[in-house]
C-alpha positions as CSV (number, residue, x, y, z in Angstrom):
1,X,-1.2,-73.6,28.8
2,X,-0.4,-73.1,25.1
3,X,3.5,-74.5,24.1
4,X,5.9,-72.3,23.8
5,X,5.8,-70.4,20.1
6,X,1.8,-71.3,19.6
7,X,1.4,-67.8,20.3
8,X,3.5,-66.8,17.3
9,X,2.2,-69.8,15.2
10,X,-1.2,-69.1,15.6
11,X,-0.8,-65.5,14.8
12,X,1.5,-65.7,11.4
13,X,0.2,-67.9,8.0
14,X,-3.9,-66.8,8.2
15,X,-5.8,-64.6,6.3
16,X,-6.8,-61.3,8.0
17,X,-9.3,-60.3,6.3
18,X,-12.2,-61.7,8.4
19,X,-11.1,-60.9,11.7
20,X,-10.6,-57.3,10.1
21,X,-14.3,-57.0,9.0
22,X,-15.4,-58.1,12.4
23,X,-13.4,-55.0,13.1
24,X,-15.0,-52.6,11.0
25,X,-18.2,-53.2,11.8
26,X,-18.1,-53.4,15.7
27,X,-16.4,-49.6,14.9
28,X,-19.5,-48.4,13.5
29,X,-19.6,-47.9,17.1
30,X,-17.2,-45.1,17.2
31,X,-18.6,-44.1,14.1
32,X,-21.9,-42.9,16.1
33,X,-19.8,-41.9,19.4
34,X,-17.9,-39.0,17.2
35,X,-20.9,-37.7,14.9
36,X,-23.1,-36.9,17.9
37,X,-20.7,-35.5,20.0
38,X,-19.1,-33.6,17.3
39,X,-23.0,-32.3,15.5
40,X,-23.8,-30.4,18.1
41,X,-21.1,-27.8,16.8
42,X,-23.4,-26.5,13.9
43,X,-26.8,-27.1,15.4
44,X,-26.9,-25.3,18.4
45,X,-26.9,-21.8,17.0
46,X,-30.3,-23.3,15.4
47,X,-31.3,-24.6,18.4
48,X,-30.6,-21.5,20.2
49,X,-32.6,-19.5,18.3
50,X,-35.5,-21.9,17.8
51,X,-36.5,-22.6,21.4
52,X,-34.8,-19.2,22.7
53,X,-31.9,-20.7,24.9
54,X,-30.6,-18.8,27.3
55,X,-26.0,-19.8,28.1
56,X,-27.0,-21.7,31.0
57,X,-29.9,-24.0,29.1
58,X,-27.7,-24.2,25.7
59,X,-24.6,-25.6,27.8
60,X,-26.8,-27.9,29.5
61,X,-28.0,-29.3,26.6
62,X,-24.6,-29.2,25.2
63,X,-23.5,-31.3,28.4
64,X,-26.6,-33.4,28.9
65,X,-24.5,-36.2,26.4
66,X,-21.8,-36.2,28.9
67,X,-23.7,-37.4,31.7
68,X,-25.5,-40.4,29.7
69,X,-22.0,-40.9,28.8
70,X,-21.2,-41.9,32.3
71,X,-24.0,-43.8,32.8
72,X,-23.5,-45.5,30.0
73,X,-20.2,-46.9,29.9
74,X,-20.8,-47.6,34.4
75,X,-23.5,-49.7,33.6
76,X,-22.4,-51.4,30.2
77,X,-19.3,-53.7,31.3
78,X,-21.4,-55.5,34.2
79,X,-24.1,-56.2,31.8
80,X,-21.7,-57.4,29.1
81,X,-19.6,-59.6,31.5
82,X,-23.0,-61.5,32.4
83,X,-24.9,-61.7,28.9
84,X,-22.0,-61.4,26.3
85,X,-20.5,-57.8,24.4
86,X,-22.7,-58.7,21.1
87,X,-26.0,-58.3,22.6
88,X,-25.0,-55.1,24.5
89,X,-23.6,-53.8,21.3
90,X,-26.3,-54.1,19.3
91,X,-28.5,-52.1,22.2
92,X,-26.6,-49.5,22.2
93,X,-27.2,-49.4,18.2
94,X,-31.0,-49.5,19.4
95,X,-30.6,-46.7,21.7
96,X,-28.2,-44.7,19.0
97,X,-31.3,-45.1,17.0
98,X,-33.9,-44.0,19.7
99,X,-31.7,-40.9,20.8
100,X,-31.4,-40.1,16.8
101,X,-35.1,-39.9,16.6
102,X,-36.2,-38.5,19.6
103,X,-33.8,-35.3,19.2
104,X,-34.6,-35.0,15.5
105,X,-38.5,-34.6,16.1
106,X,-37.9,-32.9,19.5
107,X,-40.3,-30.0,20.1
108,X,-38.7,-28.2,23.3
109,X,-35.0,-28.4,25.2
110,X,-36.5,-30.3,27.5
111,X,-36.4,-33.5,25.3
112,X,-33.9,-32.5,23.1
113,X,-31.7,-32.7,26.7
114,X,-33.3,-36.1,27.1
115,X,-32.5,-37.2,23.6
116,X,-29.0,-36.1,24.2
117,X,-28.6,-38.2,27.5
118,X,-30.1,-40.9,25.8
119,X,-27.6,-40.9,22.9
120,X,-25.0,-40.8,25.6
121,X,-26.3,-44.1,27.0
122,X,-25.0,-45.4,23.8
123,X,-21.9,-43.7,23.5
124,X,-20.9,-44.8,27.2
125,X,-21.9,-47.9,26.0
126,X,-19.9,-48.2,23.2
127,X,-16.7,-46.2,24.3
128,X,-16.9,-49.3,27.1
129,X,-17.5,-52.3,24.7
130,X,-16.2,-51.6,21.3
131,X,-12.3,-51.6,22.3
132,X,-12.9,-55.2,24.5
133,X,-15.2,-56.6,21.7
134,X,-12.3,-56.1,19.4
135,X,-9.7,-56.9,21.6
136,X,-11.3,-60.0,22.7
137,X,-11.6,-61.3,18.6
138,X,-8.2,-60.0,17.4
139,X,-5.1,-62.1,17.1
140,X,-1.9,-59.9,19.1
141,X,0.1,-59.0,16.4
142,X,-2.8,-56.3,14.8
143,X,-4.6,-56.0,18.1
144,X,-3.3,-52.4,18.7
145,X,-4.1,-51.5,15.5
146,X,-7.4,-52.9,15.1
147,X,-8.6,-51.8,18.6
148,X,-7.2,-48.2,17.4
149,X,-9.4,-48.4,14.7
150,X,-12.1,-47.3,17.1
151,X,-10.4,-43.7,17.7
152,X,-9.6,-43.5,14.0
153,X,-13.6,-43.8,13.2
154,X,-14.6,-41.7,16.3
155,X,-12.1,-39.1,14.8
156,X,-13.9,-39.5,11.4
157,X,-17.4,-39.3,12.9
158,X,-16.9,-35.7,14.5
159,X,-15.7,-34.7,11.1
160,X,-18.5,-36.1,9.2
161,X,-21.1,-34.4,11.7
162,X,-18.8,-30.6,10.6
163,X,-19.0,-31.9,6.8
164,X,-23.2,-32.2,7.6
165,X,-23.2,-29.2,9.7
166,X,-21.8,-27.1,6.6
167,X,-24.0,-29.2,4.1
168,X,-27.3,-28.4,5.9
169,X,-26.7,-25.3,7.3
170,X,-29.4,-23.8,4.6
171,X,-32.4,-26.6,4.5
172,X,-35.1,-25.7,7.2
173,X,-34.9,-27.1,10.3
174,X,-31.0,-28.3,9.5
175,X,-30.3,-29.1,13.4
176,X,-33.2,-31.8,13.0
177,X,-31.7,-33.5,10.0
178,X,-28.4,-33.0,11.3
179,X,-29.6,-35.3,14.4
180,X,-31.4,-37.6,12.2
181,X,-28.8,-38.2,10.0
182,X,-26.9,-40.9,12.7
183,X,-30.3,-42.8,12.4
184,X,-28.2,-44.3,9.3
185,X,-25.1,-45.2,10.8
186,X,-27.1,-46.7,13.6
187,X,-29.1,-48.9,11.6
188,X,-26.0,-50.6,10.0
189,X,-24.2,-50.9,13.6
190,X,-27.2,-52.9,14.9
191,X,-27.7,-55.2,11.6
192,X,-23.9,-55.3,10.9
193,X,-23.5,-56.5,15.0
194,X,-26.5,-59.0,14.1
195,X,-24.4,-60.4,11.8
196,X,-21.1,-61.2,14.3
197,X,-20.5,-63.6,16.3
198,X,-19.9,-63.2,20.0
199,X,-16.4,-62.7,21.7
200,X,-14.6,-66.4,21.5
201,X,-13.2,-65.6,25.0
202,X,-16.4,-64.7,26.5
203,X,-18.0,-67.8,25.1
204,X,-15.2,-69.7,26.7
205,X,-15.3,-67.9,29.6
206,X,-18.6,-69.4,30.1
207,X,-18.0,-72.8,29.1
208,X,-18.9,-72.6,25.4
209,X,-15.7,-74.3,24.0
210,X,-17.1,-75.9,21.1
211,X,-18.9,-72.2,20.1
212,X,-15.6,-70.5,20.7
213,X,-13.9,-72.7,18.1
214,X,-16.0,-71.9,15.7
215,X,-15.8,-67.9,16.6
216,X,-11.9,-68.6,16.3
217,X,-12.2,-70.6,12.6
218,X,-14.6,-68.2,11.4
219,X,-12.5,-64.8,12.2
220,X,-9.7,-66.6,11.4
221,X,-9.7,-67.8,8.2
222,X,-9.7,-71.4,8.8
223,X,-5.8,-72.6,9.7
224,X,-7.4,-75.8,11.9
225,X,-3.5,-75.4,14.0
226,X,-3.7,-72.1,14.6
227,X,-7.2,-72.4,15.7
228,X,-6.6,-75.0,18.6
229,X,-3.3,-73.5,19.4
230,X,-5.2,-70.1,20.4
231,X,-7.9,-72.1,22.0
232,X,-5.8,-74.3,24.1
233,X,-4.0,-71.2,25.7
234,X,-7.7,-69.2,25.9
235,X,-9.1,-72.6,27.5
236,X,-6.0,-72.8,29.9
237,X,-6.4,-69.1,30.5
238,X,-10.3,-69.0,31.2
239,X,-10.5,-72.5,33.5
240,X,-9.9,-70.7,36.6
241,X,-11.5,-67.2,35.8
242,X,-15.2,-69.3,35.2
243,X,-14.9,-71.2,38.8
244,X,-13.8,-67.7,40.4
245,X,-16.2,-66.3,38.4
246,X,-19.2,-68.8,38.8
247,X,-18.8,-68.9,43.1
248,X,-18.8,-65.0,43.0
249,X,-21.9,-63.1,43.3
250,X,-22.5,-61.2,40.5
251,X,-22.3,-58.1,42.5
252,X,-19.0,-58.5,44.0
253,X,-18.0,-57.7,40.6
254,X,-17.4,-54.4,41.3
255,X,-15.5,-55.1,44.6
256,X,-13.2,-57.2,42.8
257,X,-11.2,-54.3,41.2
258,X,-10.1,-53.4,44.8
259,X,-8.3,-56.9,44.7
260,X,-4.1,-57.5,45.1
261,X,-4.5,-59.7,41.8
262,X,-6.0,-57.3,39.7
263,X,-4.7,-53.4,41.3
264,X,-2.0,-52.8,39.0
265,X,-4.0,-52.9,35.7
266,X,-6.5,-51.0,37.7
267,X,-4.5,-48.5,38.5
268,X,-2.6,-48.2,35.1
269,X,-6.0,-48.2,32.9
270,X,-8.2,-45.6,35.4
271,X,-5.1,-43.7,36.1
272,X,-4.3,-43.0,32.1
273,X,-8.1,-42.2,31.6
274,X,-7.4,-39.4,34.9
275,X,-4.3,-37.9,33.2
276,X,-5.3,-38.7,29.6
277,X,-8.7,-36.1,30.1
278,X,-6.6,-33.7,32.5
279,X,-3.7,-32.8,30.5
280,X,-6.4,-30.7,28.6
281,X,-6.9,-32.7,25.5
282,X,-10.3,-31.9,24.9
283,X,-10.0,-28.2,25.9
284,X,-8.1,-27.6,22.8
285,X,-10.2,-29.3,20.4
286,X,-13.6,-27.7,22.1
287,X,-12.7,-23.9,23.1
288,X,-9.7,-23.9,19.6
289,X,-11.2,-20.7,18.2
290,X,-11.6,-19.2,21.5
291,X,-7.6,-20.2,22.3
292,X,-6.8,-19.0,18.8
293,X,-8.7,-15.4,19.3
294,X,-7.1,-14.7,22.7
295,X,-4.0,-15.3,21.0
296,X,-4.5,-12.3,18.3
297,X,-6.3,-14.4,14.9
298,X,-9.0,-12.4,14.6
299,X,-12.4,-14.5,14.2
300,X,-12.4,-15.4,10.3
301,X,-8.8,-16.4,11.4
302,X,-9.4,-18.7,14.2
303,X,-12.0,-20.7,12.2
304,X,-9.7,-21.7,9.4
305,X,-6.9,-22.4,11.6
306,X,-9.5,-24.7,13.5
307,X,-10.5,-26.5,10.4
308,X,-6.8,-27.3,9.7
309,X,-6.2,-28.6,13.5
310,X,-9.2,-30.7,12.7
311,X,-7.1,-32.1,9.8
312,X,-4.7,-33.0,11.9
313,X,-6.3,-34.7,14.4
314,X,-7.6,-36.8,11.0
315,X,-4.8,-37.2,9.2
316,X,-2.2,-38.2,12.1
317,X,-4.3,-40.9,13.6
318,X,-3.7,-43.3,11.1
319,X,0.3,-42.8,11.9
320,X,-0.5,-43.8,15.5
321,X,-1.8,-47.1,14.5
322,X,0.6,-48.2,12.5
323,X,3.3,-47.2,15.1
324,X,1.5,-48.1,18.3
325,X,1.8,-52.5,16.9
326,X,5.5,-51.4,15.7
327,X,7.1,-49.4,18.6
328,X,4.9,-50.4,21.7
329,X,2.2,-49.0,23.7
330,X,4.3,-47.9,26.6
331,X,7.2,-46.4,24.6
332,X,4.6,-44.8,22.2
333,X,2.8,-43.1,25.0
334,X,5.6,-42.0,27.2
335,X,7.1,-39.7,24.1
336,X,3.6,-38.6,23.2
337,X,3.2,-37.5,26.8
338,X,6.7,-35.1,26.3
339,X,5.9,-33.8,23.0
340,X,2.3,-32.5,24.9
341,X,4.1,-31.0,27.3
342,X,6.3,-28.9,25.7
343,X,4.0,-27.8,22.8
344,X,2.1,-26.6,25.9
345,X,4.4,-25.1,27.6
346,X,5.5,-23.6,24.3
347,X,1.6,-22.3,23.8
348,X,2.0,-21.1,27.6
349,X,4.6,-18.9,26.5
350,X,3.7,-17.8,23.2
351,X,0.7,-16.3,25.2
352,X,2.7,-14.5,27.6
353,X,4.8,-13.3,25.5
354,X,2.5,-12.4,22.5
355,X,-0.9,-10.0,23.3
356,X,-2.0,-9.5,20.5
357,X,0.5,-9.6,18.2
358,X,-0.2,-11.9,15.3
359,X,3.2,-13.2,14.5
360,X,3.0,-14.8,18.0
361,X,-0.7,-15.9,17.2
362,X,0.2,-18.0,14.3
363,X,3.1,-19.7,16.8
364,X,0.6,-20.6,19.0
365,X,-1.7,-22.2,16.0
366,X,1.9,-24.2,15.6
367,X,2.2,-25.2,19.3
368,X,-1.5,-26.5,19.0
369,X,-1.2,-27.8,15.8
370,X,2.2,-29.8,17.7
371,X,-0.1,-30.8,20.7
372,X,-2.9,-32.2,18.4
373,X,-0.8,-34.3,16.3
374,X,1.3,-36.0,19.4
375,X,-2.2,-36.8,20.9
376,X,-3.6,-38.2,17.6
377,X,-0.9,-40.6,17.4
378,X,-0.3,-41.4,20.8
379,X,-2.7,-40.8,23.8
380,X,-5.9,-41.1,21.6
381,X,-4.7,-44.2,19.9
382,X,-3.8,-46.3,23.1
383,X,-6.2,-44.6,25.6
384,X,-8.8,-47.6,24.5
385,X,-6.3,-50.0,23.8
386,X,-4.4,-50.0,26.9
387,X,-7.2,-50.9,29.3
388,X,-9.1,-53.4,27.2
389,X,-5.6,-55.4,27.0
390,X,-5.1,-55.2,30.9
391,X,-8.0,-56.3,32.9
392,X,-8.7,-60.3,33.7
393,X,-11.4,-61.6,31.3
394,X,-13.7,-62.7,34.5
395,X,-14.0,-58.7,34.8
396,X,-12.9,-57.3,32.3
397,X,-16.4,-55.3,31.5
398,X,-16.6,-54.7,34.7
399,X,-13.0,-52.9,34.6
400,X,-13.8,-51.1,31.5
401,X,-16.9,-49.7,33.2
402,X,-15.3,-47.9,35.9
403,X,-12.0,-47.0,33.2
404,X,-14.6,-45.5,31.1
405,X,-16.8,-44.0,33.5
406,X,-13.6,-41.9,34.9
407,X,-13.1,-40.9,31.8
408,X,-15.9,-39.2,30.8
409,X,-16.2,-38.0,34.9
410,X,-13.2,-36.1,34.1
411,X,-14.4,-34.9,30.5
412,X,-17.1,-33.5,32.0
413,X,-15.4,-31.7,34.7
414,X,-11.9,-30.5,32.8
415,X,-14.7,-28.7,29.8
416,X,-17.0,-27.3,32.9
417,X,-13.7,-25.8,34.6
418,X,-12.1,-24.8,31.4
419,X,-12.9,-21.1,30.9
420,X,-13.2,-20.2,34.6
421,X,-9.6,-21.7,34.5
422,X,-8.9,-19.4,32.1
423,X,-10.7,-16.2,33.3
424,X,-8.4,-17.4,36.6
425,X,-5.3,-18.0,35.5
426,X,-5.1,-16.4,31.8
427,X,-4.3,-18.6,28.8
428,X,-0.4,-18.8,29.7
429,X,-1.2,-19.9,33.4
430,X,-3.7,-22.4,32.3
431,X,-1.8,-24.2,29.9
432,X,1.3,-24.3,32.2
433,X,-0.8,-26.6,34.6
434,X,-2.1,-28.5,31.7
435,X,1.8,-29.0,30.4
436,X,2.8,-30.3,34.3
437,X,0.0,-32.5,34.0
438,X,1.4,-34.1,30.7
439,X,4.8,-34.2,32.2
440,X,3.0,-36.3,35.0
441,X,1.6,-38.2,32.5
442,X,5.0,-39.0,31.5
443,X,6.2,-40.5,34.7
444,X,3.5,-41.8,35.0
445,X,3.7,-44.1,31.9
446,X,7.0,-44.8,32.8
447,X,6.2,-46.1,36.2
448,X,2.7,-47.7,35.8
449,X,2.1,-48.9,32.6
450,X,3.2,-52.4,31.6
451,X,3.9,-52.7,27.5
452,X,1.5,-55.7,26.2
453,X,2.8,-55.0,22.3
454,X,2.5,-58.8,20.9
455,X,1.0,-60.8,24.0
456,X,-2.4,-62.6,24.0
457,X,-4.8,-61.2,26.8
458,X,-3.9,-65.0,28.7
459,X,-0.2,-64.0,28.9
460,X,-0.7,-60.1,29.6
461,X,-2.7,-61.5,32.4
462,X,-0.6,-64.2,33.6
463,X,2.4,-61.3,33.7
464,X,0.4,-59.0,36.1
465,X,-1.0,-61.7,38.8
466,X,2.5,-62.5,39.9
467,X,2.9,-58.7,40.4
468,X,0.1,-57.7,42.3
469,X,1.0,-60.5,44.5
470,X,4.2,-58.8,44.9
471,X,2.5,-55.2,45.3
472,X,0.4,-56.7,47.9
């Protein structure tokens, strides 16, 4: 185990400026994940028209990235905890590239659906990976920041795929350039991911001390101290995950999760993906206009207001990185979670009270507005950084697969339940439910998840064993 204050000596006195680079281009990543679930926007009216879609075949298609999604970011962590995150990474940068193509020449639905589940693989694939890769590299005093990077890009990716949407909306055939576009992107991620090294703690994990010192001097800066300090306490931290690890079959990787020693971050990193997707965060952003035109903006209305929620959603994020290394990740979700709730129950009654009345419409922009900046800085900031802090290294991809796989589970079935929620309920009733379920979020932030602002992965792990032996 590292002496007491190598934590804070290795941390302080060293350049950042590799181990932010690393960063960068590991977020290329998120990059990819936001364009091509955010181009779909502008090209399916295209789409529609050029193969003659019917509702039911354009919202399959629109869905279709969904479900590679989950598959995806299920099978990613397994495969990453046995061959290393780098080489994972840089196939899903292969299959980014592959899905690019195939939906930019497709000539029917049919495999432009397939091109879209296969672009999914990689965003499962890199919603899982990215946050741990970074995690795994970063020294604790930026690691909430540089892990939130990843949102930050992802946020900048859907708004590059509206910026080409608008762009190309006149060249022929501007849905197949719009696709093609994220070949370029995806080029860079793989050759950029080429270029890194592979996660010091995984190499240690599997017995590659000597590589993982020179990981740690190379993303470090040098600082020879600092370096062995940080390796002493991964060493000490990995010893007895790589026997556990090494007399485990590989597939009792999964039933592993169910175990005392590692419940707690289980339960705090899939049960913040559960609430996280329920509370209705991506209903806003997906079905804004419709909100916004149900409210009284009429339709020229509901787009600009839109645009500027976008902005945001942009501009905010930033905010939340700086705060969520300053104030904490448990402090900083637990007020996020409040704020949600009572700009939704503030949108809740501005659309029972309202009709149609567009005084009351442009309230409700302002409750939205509200929502979408508290989950900018708050619940999108720390919903990959949370879980890629929590889980043991000997299953730690492993954990991420089944965090990330709930998450997009629940994506998929919060936007398929949406408007029938709606129709159901009306927009007041649905977005009361929505505004419990932040509240729940709430508690349960302030009952399940542990704060890890400052602490190496070894001593947030060390923290939690003792309390699922407790728990148990």
């Amino acid at each position: 185990m590292a002496p007491a204050g190598a934590t804070a000596a290795r941390d302080g006195g060293t350049g950042l400026r590799p181990v932010i680079g690393v960063a960068l281009v590991a977020a290329l990543g998120g990059l990819l994940f936001g364009y091509d679930t955010g181009v779909i926007s502008g090209a399916l009216l295209q789409i529609e028209s050029d193969f003659s879609l019917s509702s039911f075949s354009s919202g399959v298609v629109v869905s279709s990235i969904l479900v590679g999604a989950m598959i995806g970011a299920a099978g990613a962590g397994n495969v990453s905890d046995r061959y290393g995150r780098r080489p994972v990474l840089i196939g899903a940068a292969g299959i980014f590239l592959a899905g690019s193509a195939l939906a930019a020449f497709a000539p029917s639905a049919t495999l432009l659906t397939a091109a879209r589940i296969v672009l999914g693989l990689g965003i499962g694939a890199a919603s899982n990976l990215v946050p741990v890769f970074i995690a795994e590299v970063a020294p604790p005093r930026v690691r909430g920041r540089l892990v939130g990077l990843n949102q930050l890009v992802i946020t900048l990716g859907i708004v590059l795929a509206y910026v080409a949407n608008y762009a190309l909306k006149d060249v022929p055939h501007d849905w197949r350039w719009m696709f093609g576009l994220a070949a370029v992107p995806a080029a860079l991620f793989g050759l950029g991911m080429c270029a890194l090294p592979e996660s010091p703690r995984w190499l240690a994990l599997n017995g590659s001390t000597e590589k993982a010192r020179a990981v740690l001097t190379r993303v470090r800066g040098g600082a020879p101290a600092t370096v062995e300090a940080e390796l002493a306490e991964m060493t000490a931290g990995t010893a007895g995950a790589a026997r556990e690890a090494s007399g485990a079959p590989r597939r009792g990787r999964w039933r592993a999760l169910a175990d005392r020693s590692v419940r707690p971050a289980v339960v705090a990193g899939v049960g913040l993906q559960i609430l996280g997707q329920a509370s209705g965060v991506n209903t806003v952003i997906y079905y804004a206009p419709k909100i916004f035109e149900s409210s009284g903006l009429g339709s020229s209305s509901s787009i600009l207001a839109t645009v500027g929620v976008g902005v945001v959603n942009l501009l905010m994020t930033p905010v939340g990185m700086v705060a969520v290394d300053r104030f904490g990740r448990k402090k900083l979700l637990g007020t996020g979670a409040v704020v949600m709730a009572l700009a939704l129950a503030g949108l809740a009654a501005t659309l029972a009270a309202g009709g149609q009345n567009s005084s009351f419409a442009w309230l409700a922009v302002v409750c939205v507005a509200v929502f979408v900046a508290a989950v900018a800085t708050t619940l999108n900031v720390v919903v990959f950084i949370i879980p890629s802090e929590l889980y043991p290294l000997r299953i730690r991809g492993t954990a991420m697969s089944a965090t990330m796989f709930s998450n997009w589970t629940m994506n998929f079935l919060v936007s398929l339940t949406f408007l029938t929620l709606l129709d159901t309920l009306g927009g007041a009733g649905t977005f009361t439910f929505y505004a419990a379920v932040c509240a729940l979020l709430a508690l349960f932030t302030a009952r399940c998840i542990p704060e890890t602002r400052g602490k190496s992965l070894e001593q947030i792990e060390r923290e939690l064993t003792p309390r699922a032996a407790r728990v148990g």
